[in-house]
VOVO-401592 format. One record per residue (C-alpha): residue number from 1; x, y, z negated. Coordinates in nm, 2 decimals, padded with zeros to 4 digits. Each point is the difference from the previous one (the first is absolute). Layout:
BEGIN
   pos        u        v        w
   NUM        X        Y        Z
...
//
This chain:
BEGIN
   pos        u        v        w
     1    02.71   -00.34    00.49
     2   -00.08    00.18    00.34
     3   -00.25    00.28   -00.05
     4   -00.37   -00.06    00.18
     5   -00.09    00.17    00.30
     6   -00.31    00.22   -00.01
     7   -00.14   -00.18    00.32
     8    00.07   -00.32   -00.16
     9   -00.22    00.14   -00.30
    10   -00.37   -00.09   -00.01
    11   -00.07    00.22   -00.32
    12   -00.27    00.30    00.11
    13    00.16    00.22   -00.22
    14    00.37   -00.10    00.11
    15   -00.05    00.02    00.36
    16   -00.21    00.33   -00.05
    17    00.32    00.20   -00.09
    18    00.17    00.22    00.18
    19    00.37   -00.17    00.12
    20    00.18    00.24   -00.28
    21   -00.23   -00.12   -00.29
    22    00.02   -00.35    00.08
    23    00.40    00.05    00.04
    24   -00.05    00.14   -00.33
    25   -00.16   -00.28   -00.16
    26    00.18   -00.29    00.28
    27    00.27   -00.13   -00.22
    28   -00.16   -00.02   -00.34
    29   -00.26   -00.21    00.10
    30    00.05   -00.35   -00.08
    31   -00.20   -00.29    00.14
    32   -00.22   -00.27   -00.19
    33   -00.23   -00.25   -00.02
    34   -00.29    00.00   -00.14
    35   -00.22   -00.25   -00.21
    36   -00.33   -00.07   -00.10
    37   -00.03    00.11   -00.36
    38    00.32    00.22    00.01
    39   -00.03    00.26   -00.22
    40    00.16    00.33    00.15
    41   -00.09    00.24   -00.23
    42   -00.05   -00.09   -00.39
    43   -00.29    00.23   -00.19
    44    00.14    00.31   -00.21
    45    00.36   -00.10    00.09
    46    00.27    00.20    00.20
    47   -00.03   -00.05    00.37
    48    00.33   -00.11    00.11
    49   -00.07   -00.01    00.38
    50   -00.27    00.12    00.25
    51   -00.12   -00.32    00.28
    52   -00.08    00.05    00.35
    53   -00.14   -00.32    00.14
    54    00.02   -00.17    00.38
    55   -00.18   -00.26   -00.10
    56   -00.29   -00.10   -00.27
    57   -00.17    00.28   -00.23
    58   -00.03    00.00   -00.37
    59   -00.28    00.09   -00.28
    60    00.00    00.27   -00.24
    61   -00.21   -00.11   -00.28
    62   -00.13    00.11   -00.31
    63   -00.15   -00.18   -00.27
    64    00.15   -00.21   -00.30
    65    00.05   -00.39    00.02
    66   -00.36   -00.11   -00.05
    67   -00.14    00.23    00.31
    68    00.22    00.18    00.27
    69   -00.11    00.18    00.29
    70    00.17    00.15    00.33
    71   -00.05    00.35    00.03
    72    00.25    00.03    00.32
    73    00.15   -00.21    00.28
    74    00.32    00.10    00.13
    75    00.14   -00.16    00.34
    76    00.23    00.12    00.28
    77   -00.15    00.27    00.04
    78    00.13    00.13   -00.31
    79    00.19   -00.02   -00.30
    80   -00.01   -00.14   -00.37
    81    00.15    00.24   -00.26
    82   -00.19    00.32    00.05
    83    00.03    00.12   -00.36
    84    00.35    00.07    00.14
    85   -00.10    00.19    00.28
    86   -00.24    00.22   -00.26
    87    00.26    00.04   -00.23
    88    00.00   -00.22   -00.28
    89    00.18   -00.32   -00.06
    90   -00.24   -00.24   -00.16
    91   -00.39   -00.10    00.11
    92   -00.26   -00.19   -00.28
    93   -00.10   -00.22    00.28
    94    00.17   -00.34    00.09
    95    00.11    00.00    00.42
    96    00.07   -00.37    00.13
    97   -00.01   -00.18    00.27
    98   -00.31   -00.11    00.12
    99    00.12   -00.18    00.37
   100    00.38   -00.10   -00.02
   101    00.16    00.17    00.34
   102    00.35    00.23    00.00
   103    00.07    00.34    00.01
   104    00.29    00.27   -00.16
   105    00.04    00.13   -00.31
   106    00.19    00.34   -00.12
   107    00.07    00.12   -00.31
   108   -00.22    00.26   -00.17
   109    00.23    00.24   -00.05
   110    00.17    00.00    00.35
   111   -00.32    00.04    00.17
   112   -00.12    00.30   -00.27
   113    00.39    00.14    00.11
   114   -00.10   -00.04    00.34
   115   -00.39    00.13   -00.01
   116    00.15    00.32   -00.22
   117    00.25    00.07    00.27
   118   -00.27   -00.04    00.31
   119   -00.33    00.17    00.01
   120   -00.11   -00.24    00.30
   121    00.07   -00.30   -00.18
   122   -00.15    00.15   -00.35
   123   -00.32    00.14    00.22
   124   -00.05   -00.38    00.15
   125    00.06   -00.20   -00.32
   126   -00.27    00.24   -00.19
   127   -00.24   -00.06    00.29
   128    00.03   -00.36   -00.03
   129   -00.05    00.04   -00.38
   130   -00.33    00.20    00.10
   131   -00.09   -00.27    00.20
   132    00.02   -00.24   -00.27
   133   -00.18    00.19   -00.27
   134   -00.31    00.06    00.30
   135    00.04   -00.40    00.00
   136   -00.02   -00.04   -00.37
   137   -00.27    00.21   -00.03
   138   -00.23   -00.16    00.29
   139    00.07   -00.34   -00.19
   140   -00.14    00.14   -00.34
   141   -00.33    00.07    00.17
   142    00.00   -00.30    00.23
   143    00.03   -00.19   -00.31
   144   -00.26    00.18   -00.18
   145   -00.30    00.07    00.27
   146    00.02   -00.26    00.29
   147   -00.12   -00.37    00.00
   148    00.27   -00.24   -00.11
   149    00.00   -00.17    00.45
   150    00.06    00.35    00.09
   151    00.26    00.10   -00.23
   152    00.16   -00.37    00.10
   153   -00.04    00.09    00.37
   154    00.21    00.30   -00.10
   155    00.26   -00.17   -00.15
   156    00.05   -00.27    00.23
   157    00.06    00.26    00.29
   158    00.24    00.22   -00.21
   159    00.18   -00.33   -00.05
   160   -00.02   -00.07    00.36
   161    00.14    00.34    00.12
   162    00.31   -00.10   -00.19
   163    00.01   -00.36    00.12
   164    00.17   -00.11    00.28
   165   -00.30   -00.21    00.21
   166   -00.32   -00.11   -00.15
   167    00.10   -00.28   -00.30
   168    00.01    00.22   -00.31
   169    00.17   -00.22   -00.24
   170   -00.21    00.04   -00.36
   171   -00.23   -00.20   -00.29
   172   -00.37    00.06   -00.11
   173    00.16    00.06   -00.34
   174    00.24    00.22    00.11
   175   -00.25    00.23    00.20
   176   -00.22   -00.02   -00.30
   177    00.25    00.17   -00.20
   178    00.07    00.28    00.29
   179   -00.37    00.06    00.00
   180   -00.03    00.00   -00.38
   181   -00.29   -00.25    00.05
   182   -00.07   -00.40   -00.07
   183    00.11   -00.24    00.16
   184   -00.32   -00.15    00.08
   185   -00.11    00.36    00.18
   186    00.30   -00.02    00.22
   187   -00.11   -00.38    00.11
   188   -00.37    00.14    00.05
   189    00.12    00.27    00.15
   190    00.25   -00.16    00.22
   191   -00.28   -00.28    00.15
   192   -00.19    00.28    00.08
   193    00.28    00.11    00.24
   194    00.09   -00.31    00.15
   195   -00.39   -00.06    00.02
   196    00.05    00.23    00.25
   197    00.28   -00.11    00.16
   198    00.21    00.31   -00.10
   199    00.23   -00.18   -00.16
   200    00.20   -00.36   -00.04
   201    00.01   -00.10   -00.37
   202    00.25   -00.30   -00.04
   203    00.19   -00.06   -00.34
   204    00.25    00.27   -00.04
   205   -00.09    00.21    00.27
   206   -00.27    00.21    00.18
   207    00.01    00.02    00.38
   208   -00.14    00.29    00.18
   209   -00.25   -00.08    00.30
   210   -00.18    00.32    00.06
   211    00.16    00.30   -00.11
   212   -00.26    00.25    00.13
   213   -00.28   -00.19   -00.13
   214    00.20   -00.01   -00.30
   215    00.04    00.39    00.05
   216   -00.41    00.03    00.08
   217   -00.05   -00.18   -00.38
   218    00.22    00.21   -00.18
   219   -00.12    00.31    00.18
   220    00.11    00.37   -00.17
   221    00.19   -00.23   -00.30
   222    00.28    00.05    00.18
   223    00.14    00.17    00.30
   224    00.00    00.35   -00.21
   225    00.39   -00.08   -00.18
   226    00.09   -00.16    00.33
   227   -00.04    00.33    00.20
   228    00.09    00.23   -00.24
   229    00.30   -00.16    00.00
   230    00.06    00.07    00.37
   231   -00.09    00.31   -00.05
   232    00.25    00.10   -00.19
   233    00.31   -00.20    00.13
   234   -00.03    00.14    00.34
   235   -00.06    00.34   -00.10
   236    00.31    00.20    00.07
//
């Protein structure tokens, strides 16, 4: 198996490396596919491998089986596994996939091996990990202070700044569950958007129409994880 090419790469963090880190990390990472439901990382067990999408993004949830909820969304932009990159080797929450897509995978320990032995690497991997937790935090008081349209606005564009065009591939039962709502909100919630021609409900799938208006509704929910995390992976 021929290792990939960082230009070929469409992984933020990947492409984001200097030549010798990449080279580092080039021929232990092995490429998948990714499907709906697939669970990547198991709660309180030992990660065995760290996931750096191209395509789709997956959920970290917490919750039990009657009532889950995301509390982070991790696309190309990043990577799944960060409990690794903070140094442990196990997380309580369940990480799946949420859109199916393909990306690389690495084992944990060759990538710890590899962080330990670079300080670039290490300082960009702990970034992303800040960005994340900023993320995770934003979504806890989302969830808890803003109106149920604005914190589905919010979702929908996190989802569609992982998506690949405008059809983001989902279920009213299935956001009701990232939202930690009912699924009769979500269907409220959801007319009220394509009430407004924001969005494109159909069985399945949501379609978006008008992302700035769609911006305009969910107003300071979010933007604030999005450029913090610019900020810090272009700081040198």
């Amino acid at each position: 198996m021929s290792a990939p090419d960082q230009q070929s790469i469409r992984n933020q963090i990947l492409t984001g490396l200097a030549p010798q880190d990449f080279a580092a990390l080039q021929s232990h990472l092995e490429p998948v596919d990714l499907v709906l439901r697939q669970a990547l990382i198991a709660p309180d067990q030992p990660i065995e491998h760290v996931w750096f999408m191209d395509k789709g993004y997956a959920s970290i949830v917490t919750g039990n089986d009657g009532v889950k909820v995301e509390i982070g969304l991790v696309g190309r932009e990043g990577v799944v596994g960060v409990p690794v990159v903070l140094g442990t080797d196990r997380s309580p929450f369940e990480h799946f996939i949420q859109s199916a897509g393909h990306g690389w995978r690495i084992a944990a320990e060759r990538l710890r091996a590899a962080s330990d032995e670079s300080a670039p690497l290490r300082r960009r991997l702990l970034r992303y990990a800040q960005a994340l937790n900023v993320q995770s935090s934003r979504t806890a008081y989302v969830n808890a202070e803003y109106p149920l349209e604005m914190r589905l606005a919010r979702w929908l564009l996190m989802c569609h700044d992982r998506t690949d065009g405008n059809d983001i591939q989902i279920t009213h039962e299935f956001i009701a569950m990232m939202l930690g709502v009912r699924r009769p909100g979500v269907t409220s919630a959801t007319h009220v958007l394509e009430g407004n021609r924001l969005i494109r409900a159909t069985r399945g799938a949501i379609a978006i129409l008008d992302r700035a208006r769609l911006e305009k509704l969910a107003d300071d929910a979010y933007g604030m994880p999005e450029r913090e995390y610019a900020r810090l992976m272009t700081e040198g």
